[in-house]
C-alpha positions in Angstrom: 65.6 33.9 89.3 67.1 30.5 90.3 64.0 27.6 91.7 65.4 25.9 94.7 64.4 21.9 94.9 64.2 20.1 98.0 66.6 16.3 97.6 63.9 13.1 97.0 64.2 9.9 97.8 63.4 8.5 94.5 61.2 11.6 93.3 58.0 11.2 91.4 56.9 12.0 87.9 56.3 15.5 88.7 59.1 16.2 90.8 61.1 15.4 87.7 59.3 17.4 85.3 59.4 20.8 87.6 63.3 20.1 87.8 63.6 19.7 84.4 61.5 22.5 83.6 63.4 24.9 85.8 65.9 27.9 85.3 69.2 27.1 86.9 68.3 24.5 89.3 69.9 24.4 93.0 69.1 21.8 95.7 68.9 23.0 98.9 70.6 21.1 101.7 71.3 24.1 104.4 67.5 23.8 105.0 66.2 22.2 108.4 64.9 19.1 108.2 61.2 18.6 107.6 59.9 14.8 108.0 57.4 13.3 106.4 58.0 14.7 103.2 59.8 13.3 100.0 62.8 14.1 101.4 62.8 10.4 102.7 60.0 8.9 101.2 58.5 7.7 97.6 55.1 6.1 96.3 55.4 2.7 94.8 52.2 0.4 92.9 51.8 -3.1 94.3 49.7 -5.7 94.2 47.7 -4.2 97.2 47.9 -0.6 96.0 50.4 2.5 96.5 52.6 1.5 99.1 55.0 4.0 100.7 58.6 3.2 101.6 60.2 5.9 104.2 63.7 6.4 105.4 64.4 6.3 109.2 66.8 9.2 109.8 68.8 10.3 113.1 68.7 14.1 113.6 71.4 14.8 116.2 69.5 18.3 117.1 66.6 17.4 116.8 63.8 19.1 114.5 66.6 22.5 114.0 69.1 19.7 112.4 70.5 21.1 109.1 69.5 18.9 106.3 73.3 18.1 105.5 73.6 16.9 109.2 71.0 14.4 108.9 72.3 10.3 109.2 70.6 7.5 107.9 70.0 5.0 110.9 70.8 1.8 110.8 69.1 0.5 113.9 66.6 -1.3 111.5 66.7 -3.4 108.5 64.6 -0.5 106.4 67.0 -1.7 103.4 65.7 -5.1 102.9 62.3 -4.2 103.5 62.2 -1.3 100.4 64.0 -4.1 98.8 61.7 -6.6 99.3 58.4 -4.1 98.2 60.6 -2.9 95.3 60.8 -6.8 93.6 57.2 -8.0 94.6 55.9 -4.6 93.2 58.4 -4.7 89.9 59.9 -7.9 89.2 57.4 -8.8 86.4 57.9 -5.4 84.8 59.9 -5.1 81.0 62.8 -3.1 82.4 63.0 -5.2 86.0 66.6 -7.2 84.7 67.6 -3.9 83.3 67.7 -1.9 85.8 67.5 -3.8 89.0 70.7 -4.8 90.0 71.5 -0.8 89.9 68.4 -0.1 92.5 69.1 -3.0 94.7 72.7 -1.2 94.5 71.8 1.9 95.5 69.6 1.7 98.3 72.3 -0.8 100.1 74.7 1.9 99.7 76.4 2.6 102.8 76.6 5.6 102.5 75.3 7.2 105.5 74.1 11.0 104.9 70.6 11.4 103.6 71.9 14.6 101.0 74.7 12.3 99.9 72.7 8.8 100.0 69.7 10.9 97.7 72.1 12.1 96.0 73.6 9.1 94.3 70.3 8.1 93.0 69.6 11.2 91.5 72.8 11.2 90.0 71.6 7.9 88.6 68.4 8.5 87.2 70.2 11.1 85.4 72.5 8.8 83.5 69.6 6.3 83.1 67.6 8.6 81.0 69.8 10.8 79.7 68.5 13.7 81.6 71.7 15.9 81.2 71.1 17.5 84.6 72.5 20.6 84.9 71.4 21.2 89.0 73.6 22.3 91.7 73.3 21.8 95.5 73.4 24.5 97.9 76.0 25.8 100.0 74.0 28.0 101.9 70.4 28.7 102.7 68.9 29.8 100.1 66.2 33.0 100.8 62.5 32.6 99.8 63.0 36.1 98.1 65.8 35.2 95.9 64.2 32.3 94.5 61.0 30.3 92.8 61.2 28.6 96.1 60.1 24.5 95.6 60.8 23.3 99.2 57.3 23.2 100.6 56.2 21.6 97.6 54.8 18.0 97.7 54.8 17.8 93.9 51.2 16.2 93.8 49.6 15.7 90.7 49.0 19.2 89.1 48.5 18.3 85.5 47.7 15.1 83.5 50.3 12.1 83.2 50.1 10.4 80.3 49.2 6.9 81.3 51.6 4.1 80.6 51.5 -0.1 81.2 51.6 -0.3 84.9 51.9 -4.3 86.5 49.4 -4.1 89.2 46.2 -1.9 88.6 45.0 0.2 91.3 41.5 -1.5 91.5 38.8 -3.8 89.3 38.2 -1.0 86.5 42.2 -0.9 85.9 42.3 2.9 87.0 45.7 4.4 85.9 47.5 4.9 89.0 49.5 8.7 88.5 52.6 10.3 89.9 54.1 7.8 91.4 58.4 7.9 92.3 60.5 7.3 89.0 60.9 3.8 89.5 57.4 2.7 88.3 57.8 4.9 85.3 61.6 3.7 84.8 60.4 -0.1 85.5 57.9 -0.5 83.1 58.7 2.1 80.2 62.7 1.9 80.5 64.6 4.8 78.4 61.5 5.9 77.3 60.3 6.8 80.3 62.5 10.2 79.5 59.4 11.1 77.1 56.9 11.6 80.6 59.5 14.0 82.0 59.8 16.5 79.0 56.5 15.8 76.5 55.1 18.9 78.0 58.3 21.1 78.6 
């Protein structure tokens, strides 16, 4: 039986380890949109705590807008600001001159649909840590019965992560701050960070 993903913006730990994990991989995109999800938006640590950064999107039909119809708007300067968190939250961390000019690349892509625009990051978080990804997008809906179906799925914590270095600490005590999106884990453990995706696979 195939497991159908939804597209992330940036996915989180788990999100990664499920996809890794799974049998023949698709990613839906004939789905309708669903907002507030991680479709649009990831988890980053800062100095002031978890911060979320969220895409503004235009849906020309509304809330029955096919996934692969949704547009990116433009109408504010969302860029700059996920930019902006991104190097105040990272910019200390061992792997921030390694792979920072590549992030601040991607998310001022232009390109302009959301599948497409997730799409290229996944593509390069792939290449970053070697994560030979054999997925495939969808080019039709895919049925709930044909399939372990992953679309509802907010890929909260559901097991352990083993903790890493992290720059900012969640409170006084240092609590490890888990399953956040890729970039923390890319930013401060680099290639290695491949070994949180697959140590329990």
């Amino acid at each position: 039986m195939v497991s159908v993903f939804p597209i992330t913006y940036f996915g989180n730990i788990q999100y990664y380890r499920q996809l890794l994990r799974a049998v023949c991989p698709i990613i839906e995109t004939r789905e309708h949109f669903i907002k507030q999800t991680n479709r649009t938006r990831c988890e980053i640590l800062t100095s002031n705590g978890v911060q979320q950064l969220s895409i503004p999107v235009m849906k020309h039909n509304g809330s029955k807008t096919p996934l692969n119809e949704v547009e990116i708007s433009q109408q504010t300067a969302w860029q700059k600001i996920h930019w902006r968190g991104i190097e105040s939250a990272y910019s200390s961390a061992p792997f921030f001159d390694h792979y920072g000019m590549e992030i601040e690349e991607l998310i001022f892509q232009k390109e302009k649909n959301l599948i497409q625009f997730n799409l290229n990051i996944m593509y390069r978080v792939d290449r970053w840590l070697e994560l030979n990804g054999s997925y495939s997008c969808s080019d039709s809906y895919i049925s709930e019965n044909i399939a372990m179906d992953h679309r509802s799925c907010d890929f909260s914590q559901t097991e352990p992560i083993k903790k890493y270095v992290q720059v900012f600490e969640a409170d006084a005590d240092g609590s490890f701050v888990s399953n956040l999106s890729i970039l923390d884990l890319i930013f401060n453990e680099g290639p290695l960070a491949r070994n949180w995706l697959i140590e329990q696979n």
